[in-house]
DSSP file (Angstrom, degrees, kcal/mol; ACC not computed):
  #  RESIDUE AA STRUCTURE BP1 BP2  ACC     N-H-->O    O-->H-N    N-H-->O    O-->H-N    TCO  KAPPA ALPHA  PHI   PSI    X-CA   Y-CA   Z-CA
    1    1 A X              0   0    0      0, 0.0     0, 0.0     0, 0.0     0, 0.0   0.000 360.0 360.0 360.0 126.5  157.9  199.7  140.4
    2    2 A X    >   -     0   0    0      1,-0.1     3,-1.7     2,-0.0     0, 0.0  -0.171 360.0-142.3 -54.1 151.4  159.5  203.1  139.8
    3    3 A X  T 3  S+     0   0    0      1,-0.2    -1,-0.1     3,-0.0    19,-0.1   0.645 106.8  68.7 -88.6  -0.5  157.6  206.1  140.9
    4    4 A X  T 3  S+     0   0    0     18,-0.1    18,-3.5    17,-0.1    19,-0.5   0.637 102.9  52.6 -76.1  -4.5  159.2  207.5  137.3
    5    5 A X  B <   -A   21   0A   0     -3,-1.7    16,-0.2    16,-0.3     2,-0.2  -0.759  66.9-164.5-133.2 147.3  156.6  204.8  135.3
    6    6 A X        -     0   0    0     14,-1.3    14,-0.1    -2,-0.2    12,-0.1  -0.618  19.1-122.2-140.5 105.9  153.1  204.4  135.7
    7    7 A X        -     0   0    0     -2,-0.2     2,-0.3     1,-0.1    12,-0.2   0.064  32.8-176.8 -42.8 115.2  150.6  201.0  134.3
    8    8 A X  E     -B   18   0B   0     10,-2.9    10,-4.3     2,-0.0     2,-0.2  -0.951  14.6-144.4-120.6 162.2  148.2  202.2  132.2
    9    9 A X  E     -B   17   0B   0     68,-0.3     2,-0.4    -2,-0.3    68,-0.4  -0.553   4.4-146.5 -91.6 150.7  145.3  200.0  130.6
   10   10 A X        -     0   0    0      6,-1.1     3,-0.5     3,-0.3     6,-0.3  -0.986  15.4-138.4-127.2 130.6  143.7  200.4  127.0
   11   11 A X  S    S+     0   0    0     -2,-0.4     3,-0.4    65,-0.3    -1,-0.1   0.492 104.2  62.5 -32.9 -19.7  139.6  199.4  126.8
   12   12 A X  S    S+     0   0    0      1,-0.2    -1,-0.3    -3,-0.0     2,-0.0   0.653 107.9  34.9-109.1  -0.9  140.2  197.7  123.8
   13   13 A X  S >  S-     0   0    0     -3,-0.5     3,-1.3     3,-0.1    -3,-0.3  -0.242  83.7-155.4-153.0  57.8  142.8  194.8  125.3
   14   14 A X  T 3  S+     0   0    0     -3,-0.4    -3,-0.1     1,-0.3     3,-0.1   0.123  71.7  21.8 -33.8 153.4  141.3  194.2  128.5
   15   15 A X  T 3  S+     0   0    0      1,-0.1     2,-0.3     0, 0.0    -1,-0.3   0.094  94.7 102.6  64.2 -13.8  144.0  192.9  130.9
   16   16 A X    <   -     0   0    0     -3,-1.3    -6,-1.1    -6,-0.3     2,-0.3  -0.830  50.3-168.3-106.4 131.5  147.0  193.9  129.3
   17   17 A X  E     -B    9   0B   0     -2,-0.3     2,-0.4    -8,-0.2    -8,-0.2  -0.932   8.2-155.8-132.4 142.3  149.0  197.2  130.7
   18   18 A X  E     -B    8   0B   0    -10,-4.3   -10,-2.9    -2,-0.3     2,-0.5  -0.859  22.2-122.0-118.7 143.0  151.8  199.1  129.3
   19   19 A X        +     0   0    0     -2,-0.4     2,-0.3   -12,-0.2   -12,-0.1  -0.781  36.3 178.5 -97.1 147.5  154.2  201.1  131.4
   20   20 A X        -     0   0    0     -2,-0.5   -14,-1.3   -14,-0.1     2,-0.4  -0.762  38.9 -77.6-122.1 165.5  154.4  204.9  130.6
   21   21 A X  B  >  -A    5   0A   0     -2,-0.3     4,-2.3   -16,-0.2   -16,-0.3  -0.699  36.0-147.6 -70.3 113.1  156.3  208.2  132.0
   22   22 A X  H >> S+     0   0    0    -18,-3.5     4,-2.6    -2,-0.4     3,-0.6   0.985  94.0  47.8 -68.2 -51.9  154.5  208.8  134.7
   23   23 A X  H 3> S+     0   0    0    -19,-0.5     4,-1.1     2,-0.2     5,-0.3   0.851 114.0  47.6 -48.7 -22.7  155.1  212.9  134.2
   24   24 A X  H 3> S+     0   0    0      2,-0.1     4,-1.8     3,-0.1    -1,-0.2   0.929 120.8  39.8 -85.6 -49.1  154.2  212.6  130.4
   25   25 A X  H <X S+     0   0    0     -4,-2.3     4,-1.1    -3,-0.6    -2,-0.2   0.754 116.2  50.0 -66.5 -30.2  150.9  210.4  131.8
   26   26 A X  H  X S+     0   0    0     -4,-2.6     4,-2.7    -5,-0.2     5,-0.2   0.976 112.2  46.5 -83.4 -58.9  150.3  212.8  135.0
   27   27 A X  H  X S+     0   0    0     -4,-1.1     4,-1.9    -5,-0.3     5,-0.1   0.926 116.5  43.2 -58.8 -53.0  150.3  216.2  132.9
   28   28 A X  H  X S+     0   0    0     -4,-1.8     4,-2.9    -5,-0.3     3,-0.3   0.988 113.6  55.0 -63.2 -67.8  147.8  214.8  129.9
   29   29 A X  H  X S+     0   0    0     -4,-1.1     4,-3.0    -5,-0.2     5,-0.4   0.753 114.3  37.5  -9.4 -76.0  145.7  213.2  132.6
   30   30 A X  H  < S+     0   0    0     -4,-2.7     4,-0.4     1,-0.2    -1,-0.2   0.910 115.1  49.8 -46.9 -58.9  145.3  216.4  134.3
   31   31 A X  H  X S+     0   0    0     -4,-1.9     4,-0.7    -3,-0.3     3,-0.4   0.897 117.5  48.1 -39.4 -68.0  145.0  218.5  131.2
   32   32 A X  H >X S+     0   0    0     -4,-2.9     3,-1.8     1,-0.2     4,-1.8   0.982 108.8  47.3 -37.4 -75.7  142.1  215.6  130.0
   33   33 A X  H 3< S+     0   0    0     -4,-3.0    -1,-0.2    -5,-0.3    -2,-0.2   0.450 110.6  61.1 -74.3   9.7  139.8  215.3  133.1
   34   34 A X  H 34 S+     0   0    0     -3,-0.4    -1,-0.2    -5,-0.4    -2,-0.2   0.739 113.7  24.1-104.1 -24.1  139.9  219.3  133.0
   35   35 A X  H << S+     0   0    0     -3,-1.8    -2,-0.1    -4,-0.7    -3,-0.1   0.665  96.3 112.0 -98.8 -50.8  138.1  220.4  129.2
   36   36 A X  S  < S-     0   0    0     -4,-1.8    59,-0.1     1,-0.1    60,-0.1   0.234  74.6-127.1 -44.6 132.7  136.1  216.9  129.0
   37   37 A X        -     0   0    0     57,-0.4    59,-0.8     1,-0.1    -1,-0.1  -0.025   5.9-136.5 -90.0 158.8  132.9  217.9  129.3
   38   38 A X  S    S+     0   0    0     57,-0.2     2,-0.7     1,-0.1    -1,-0.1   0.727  81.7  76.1 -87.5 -18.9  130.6  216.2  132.0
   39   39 A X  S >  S-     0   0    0     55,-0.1     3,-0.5    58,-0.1    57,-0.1  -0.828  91.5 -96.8 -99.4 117.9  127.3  215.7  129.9
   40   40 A X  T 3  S+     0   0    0     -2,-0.7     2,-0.5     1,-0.3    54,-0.1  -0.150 108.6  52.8 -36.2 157.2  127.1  212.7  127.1
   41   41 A X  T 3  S-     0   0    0     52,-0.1    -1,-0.3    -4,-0.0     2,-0.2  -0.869  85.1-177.6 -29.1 -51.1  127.8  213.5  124.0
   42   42 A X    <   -     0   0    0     -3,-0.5     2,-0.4    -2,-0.5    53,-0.3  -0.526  33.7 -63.5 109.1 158.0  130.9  214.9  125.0
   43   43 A X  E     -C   94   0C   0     51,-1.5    51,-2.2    -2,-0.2    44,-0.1  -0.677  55.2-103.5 -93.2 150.2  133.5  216.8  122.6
   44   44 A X  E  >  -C   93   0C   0     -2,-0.4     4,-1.7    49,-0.3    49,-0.2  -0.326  34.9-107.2 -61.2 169.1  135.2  215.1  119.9
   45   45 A X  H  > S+     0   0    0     47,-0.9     4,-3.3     1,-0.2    -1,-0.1   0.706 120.0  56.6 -85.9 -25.4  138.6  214.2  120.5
   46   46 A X  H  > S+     0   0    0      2,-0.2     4,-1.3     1,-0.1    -1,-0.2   0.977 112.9  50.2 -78.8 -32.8  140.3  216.8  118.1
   47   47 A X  H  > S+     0   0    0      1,-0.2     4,-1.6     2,-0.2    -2,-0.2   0.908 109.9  46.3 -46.7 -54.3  138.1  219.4  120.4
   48   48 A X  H  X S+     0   0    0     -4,-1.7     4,-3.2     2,-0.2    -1,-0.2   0.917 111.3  53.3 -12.3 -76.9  139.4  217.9  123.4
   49   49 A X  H  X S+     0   0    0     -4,-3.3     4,-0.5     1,-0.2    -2,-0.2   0.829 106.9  53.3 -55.4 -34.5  143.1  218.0  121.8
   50   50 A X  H  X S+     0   0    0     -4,-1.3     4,-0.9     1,-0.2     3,-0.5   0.836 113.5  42.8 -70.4 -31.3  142.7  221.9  121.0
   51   51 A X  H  < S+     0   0    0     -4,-1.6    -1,-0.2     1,-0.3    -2,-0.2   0.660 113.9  46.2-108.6   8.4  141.9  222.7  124.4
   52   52 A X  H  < S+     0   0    0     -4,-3.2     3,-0.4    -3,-0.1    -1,-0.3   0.351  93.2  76.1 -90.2  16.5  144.1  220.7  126.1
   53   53 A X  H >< S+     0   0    0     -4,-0.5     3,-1.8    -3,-0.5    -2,-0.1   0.791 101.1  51.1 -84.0 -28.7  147.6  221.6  124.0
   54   54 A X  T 3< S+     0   0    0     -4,-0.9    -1,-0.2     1,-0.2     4,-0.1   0.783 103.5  49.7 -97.9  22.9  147.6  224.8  125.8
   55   55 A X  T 3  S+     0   0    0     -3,-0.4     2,-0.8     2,-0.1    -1,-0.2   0.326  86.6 110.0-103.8   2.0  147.3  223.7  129.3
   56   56 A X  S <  S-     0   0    0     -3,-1.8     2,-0.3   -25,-0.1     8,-0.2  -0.736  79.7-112.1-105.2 126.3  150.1  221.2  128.7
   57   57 A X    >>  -     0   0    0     -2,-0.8     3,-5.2     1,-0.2     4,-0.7  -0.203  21.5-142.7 -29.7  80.9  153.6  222.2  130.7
   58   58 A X  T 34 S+     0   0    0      1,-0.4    -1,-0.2    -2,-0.3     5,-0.1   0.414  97.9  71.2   4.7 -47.2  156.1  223.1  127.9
   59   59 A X  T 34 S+     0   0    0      1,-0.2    -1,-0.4     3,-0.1     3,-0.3   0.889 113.4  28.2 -56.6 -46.0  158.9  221.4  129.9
   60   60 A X  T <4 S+     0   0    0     -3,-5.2     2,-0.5     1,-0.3    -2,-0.2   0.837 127.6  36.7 -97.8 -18.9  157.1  217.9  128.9
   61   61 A X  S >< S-     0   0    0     -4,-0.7     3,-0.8    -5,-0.1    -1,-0.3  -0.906  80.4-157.3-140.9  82.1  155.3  218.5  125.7
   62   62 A X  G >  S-     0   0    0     -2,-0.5     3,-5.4    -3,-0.3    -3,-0.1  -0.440  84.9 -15.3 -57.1 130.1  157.8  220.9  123.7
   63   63 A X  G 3  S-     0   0    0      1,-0.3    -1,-0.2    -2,-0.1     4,-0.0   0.695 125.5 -60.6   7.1  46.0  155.4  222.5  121.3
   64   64 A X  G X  S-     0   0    0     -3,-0.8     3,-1.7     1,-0.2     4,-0.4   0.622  82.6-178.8  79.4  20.6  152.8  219.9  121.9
   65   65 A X  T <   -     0   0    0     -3,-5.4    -1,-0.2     1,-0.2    -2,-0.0  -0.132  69.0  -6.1 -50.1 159.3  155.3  217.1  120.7
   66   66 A X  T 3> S+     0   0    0      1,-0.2     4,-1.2     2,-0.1     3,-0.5   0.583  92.0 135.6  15.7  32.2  153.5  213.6  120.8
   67   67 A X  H <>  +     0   0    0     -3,-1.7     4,-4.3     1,-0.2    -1,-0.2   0.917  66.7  52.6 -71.6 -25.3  150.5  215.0  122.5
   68   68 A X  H  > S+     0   0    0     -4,-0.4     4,-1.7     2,-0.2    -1,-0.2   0.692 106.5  51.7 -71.0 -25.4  148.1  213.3  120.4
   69   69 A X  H >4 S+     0   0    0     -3,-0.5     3,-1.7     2,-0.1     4,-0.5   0.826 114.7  44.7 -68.4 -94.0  149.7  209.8  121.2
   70   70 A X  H 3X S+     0   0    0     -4,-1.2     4,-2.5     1,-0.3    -2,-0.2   0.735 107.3  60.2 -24.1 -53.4  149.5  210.8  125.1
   71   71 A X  H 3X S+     0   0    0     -4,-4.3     4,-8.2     1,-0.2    -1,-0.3   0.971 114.9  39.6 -42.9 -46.6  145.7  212.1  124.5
   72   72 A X  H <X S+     0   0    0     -3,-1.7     4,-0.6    -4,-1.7    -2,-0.2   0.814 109.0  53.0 -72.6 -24.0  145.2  208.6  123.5
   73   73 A X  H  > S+     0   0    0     -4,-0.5     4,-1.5     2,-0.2    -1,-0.2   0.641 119.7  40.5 -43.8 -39.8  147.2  206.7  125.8
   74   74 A X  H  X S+     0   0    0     -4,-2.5     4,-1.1    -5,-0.4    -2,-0.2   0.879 110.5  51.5 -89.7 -42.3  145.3  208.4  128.3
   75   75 A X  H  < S+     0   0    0     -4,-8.2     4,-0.5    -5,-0.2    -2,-0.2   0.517 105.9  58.3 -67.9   2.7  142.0  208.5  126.9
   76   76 A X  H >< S+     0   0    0     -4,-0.6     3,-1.5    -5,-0.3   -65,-0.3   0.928 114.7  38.5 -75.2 -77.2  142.1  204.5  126.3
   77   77 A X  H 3< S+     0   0    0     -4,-1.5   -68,-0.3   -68,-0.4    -2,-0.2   0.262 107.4  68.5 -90.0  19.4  142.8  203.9  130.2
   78   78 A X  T 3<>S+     0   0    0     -4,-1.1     5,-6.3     2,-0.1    -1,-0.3   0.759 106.8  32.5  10.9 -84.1  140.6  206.5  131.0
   79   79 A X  T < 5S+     0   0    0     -3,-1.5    -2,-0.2    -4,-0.5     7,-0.1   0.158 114.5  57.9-102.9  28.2  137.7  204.8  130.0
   80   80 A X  T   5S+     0   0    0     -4,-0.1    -1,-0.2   -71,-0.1    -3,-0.2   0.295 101.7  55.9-107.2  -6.2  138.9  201.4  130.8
   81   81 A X  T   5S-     0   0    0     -5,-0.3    -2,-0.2   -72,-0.1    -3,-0.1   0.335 122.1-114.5 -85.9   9.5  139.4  202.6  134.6
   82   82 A X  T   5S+     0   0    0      2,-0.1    -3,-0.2     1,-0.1    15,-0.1   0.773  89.7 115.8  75.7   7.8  135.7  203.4  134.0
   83   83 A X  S   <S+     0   0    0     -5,-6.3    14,-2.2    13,-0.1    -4,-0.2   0.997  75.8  24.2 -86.2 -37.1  136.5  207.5  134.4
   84   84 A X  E    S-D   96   0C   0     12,-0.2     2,-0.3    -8,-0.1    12,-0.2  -0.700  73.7-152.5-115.0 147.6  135.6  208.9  130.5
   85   85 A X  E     -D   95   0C   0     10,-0.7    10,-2.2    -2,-0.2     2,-0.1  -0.929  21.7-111.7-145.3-178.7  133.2  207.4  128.0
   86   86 A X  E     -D   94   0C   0     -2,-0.3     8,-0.2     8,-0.2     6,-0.1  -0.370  36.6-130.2-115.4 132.5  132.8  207.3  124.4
   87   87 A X        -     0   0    0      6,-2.5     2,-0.4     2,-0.2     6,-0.1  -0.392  28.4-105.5 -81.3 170.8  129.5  209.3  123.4
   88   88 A X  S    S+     0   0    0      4,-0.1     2,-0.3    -2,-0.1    -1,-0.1  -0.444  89.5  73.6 -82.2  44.4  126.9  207.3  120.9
   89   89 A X  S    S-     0   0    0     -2,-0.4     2,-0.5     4,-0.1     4,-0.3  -0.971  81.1 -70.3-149.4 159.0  127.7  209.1  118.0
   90   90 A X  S    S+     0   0    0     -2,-0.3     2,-0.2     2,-0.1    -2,-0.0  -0.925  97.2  31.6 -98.4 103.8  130.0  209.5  115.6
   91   91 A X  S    S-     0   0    0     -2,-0.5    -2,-0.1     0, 0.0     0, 0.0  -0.141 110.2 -87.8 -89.3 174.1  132.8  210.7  115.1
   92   92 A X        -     0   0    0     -2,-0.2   -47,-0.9   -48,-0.1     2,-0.3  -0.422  48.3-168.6 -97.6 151.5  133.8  209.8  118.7
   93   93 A X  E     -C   44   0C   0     -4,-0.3    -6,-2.5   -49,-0.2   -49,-0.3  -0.952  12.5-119.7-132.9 146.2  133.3  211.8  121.5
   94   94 A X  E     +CD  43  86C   0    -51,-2.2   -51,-1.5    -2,-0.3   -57,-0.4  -0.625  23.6 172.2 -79.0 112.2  134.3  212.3  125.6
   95   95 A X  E     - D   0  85C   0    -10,-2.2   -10,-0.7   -53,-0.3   -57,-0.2  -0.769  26.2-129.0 -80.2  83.1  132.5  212.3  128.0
   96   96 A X  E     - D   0  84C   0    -59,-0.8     2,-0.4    -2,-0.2   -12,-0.2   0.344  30.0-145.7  -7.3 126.0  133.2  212.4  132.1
   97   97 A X        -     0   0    0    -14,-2.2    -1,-0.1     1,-0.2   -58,-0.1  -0.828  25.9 -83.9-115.3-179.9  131.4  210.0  134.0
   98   98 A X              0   0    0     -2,-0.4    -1,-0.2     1,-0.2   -60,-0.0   0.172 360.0 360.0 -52.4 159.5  130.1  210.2  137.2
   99   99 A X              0   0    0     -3,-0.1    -1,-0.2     0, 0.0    -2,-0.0   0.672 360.0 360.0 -91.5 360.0  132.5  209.5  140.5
């Protein structure tokens, strides 16, 4: 597998894996597991989105192009590699879970 691509999962279609740009996947990752808050609820996802657009490298995300795609890409296999989950309210919200 090229180290430029990386498998990610979506929760909603267990078993099935898409390959992504791993630098477009690496930056939002980081960017993610750095605002989501650690305690259930969590922040909503447009909260989420405001405080990661400015933490994301320009070079990859040109004025925050497709970042909302990426949030999701990344929060779907997230929380089907068991790292974020979904708070138990609505509208939905992020949470860290424990390592």
């Amino acid at each position: 597998m090229p180290d430029d691509k990386v498998e990610i999962e979506n929760v909603n279609t267990p078993g099935r894996t898409t390959r992504v740009d791993r630098s477009k996947y690496d930056a939002m990752r980081e960017a993610l597991l750095a605002v989501v808050p650690a305690d259930p609820p969590g922040a909503s996802v447009a909260d989420l989105k405001a405080a990661i657009l400015p933490r994301l490298p320009d070079q990859i995300f040109p004025g925050g192009a497709t970042a909302g795609w990426w949030l999701k890409a990344v929060q779907l296999d997230l929380e089907a590699k068991g790292v974020i989950a979904r708070g138990a309210v609505k509208p939905v919200r992020l949470h860290a879970l424990p390592d």
